[in-house]
N, C-alpha and C positions, 0 to 999 in steps of 0.2 A: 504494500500500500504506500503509497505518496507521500512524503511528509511536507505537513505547508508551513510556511512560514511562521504559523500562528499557532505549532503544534507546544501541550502541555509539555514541561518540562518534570520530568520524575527525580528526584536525587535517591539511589537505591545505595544501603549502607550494610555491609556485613563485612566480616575479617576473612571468610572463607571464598577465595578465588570459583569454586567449581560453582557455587550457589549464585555469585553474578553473572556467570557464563548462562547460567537456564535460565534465570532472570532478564537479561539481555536477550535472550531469543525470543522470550515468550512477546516481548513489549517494546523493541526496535522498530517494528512493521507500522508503529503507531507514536511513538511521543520522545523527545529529544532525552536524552540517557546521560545523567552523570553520576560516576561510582566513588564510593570510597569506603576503605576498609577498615576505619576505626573513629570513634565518638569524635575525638579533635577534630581531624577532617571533615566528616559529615559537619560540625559545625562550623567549621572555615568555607567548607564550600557552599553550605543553606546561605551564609551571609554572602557570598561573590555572585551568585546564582539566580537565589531568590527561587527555587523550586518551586512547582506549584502543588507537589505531593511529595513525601517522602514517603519510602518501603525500610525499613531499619529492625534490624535482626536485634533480638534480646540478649542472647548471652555472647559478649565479645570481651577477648581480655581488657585491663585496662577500665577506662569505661564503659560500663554497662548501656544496652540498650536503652536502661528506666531514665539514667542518669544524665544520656544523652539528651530525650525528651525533654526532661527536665531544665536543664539548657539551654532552648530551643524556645520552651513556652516563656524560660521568665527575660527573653530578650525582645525588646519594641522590633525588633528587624526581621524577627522568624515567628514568633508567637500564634502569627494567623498559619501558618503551614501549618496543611492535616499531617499526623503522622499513623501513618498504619506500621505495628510492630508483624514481624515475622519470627516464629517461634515453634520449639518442641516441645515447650511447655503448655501443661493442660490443667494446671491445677487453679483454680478458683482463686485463692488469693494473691497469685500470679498476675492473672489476667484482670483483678482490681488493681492492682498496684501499677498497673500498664494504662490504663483509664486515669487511674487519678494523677501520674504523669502526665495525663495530657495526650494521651495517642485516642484517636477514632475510631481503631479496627483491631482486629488481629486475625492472621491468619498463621493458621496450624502446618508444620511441615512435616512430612513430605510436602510440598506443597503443591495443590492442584490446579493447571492450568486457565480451568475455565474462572473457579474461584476469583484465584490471582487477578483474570482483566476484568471481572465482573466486579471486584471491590472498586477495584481503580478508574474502572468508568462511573460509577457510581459517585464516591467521593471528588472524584473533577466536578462532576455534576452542580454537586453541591457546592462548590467552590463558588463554578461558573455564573453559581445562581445569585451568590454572596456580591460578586462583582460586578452583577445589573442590577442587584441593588444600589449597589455603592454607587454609580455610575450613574442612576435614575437620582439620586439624591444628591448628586453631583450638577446633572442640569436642572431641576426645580434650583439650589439654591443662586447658582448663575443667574437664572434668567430673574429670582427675585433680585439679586444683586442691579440687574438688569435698571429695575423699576426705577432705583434712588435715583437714577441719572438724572431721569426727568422730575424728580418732583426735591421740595424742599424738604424733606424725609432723610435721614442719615441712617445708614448701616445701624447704629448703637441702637436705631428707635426700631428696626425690623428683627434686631437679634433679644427685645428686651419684648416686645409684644407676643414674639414665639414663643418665649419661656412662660412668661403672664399664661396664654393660652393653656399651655402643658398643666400648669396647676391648676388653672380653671374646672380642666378638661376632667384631671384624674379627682377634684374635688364632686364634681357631678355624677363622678361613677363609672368613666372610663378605664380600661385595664391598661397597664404600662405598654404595652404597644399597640395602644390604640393614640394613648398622650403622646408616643415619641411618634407617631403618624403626622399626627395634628402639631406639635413642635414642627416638623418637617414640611411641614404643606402652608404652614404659614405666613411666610415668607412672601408666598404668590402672591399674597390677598388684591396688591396692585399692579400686578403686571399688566392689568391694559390699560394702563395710565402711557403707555410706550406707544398707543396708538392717539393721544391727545395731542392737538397743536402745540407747539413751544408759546406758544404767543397765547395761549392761554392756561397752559401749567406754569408758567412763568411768570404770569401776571402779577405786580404785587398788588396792583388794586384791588376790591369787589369785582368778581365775575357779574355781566349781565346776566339774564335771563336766558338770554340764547346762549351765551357762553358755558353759563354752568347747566342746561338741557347738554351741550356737547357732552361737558365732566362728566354725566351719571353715564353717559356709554362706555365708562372703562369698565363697568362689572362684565358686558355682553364680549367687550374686546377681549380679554381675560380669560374669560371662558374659551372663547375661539381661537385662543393662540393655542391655550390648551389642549382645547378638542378632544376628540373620544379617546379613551383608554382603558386597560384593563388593570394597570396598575393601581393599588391602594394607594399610594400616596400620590398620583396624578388626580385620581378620581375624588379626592377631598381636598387636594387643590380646586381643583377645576371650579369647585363648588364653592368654598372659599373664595373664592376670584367674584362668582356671581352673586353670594346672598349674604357679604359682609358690611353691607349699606342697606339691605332692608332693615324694618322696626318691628317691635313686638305689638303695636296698634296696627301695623298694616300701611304708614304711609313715608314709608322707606323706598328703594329704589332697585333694582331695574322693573322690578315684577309688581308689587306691591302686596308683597307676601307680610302674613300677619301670625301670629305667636307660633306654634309648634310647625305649620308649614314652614317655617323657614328653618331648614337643616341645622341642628344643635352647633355643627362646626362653623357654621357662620353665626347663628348666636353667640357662640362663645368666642369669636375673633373681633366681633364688635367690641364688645366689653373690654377686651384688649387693646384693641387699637385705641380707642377713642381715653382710656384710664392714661395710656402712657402718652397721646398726643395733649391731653389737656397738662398732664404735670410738666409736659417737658419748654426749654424755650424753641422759640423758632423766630425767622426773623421777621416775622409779622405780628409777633405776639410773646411773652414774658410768660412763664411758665407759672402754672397756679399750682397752691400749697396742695395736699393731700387731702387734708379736712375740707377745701375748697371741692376738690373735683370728688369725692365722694357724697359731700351735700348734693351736689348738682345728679350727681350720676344716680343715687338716690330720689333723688326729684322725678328720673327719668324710668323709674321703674313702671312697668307695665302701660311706657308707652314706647320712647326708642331699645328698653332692656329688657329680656326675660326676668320678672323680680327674682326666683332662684339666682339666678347667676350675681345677682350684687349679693345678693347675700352671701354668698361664697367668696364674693370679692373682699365683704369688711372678714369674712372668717377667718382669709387668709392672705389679710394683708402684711402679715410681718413677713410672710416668705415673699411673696409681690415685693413690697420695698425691700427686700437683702437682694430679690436680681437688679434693682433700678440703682441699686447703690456699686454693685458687682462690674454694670454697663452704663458707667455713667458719658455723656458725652465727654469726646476729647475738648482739648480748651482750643 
């Protein structure tokens, strides 16, 4: 078989010559091969390399297969490598103490060929899937980064309304990664602020009437840069993007969606957005005290805010102020 350019790389690690010769045969046909026969190695070479699996025999003189691992996980440069142990060892507390190293597999030798590629595509797999994550969370925060260009909104205010969100989220009853979704998708909320004229994101005046009918079209914009996906955190952006300027009365914007129609992730990125735009300054305006903008935002219960959600706001605003103090603007 063909090897492409883009093929995984395996770091296979035993002391025994003849065990990477059958090694080598079974998995040449398929993914770029580098060997080494002892714990050092293996870990000089996982750092030059950067494998995307490693295969690592248990009992080698010297250091040990466990000890290896071990080494491997507590380093920032190798820690994400799966490692699968390879072993004639069968005993139970063996193969915990291989686990709690920090290896993903183990396979029994003699060792069987099908086994062998069938681990090893498997755990790629999973890698592979790890790195469209990364990578999907990679361009959500870009193109939020995107947003700031155009509007008088700073990084510090898009990285401190994510977090607000995240507590909001998990105070309401969300499960940690559904908080770290919505952390993540927050970001969006104004990405079609990037289809508004400069001449009127810019503006430091009052917007006219017609000017600001343009402004509510960045929820629809936002949504359609976004467009359809299957990804969980595209698909509570996207949403995010469109229903984080509706009200809980109903006379919010693009749609004119009113209390539980509007998607809990855009209720709760209001409440975020709007806690940290009002405390903070900007250059049309001097930033209001806490006791201020929670009087107001209180005011605005059950009509621009879901009333739960302030309440969750004063419940937890000691954690809300240690992230505003955490991100505070640069001077």
């Amino acid at each position: 078989m063909l090897r492409t350019l883009s093929s995984p790389t395996l770091l296979l690690v035993d002391d025994e010559p003849v065990n990477l010769r059958v090694l080598r045969q079974l998995l040449v046909s398929d993914y770029e091969l580098v060997f080494a026969k002892n714990g050092e190695e293996a870990i000089r070479l996982a750092n030059e390399q950067s494998p995307d699996l490693i295969l690592l025999d248990v009992m080698m003189p010297g250091m040990t297969g466990f000890e290896t691992c071990r080494k491997l996980k507590s380093a920032d440069s190798t820690r994400h490598i799966p490692v699968i142990f390879i072993t004639a060892l069968t005993d139970e507390h063996e193969e915990a103490e291989g686990f709690n190293a920090g290896g993903v597999d183990y396979i029994t030798k003699p060792i069987s060929p099908a086994v062998v590629k069938a681990r090893v595509k498997t755990h790629l797999s999973l890698v592979q899937s790890e790195e469209l994550k990364r990578t999907r969370l990679q361009v959500v925060q870009r193109l939020g980064r995107a947003a700031e260009y155009k509007d008088n909104e700073t990084g510090m205010h898009v990285l401190r309304m994510s977090h607000y969100s995240r507590v909001l989220a998990l105070a309401y009853g969300f499960s940690e990664e559904q908080a770290d979704i919505l952390l993540h998708a927050a970001p969006m909320h104004d990405i079609g602020k990037i289809g508004i004229p400069d001449s009127i994101m810019l503006k430091p005046a009052k917007l006219t009437e017609e000017e600001f009918a343009i402004m509510k079209t960045h929820p629809d914009i936002g949504a359609e840069i976004i467009g359809e996906c299957d990804s969980d955190l595209l698909v509570i952006a996207k949403s995010v993007a469109l229903t984080h300027h509706e009200k809980w009365d109903g006379s919010g914007y693009p749609n004119g969606l009113a209390g539980e129609d509007i998607p809990i992730e855009g209720r709760i990125v209001a409440v975020a957005d709007v806690f940290d735009a009002l405390t903070s300054k900007r250059p049309y305006k001097e930033a209001w005290s806490v006791e201020e903008t929670i009087a107001f935002m209180k005011d605005q219960q059950g009509k621009h805010f879901e009333p739960k959600l302030i309440t969750l706001l004063e419940e937890n605003l000691a954690e809300i102020l240690a992230i505003k103090q955490r991100w505070q603007e640069e001077p």
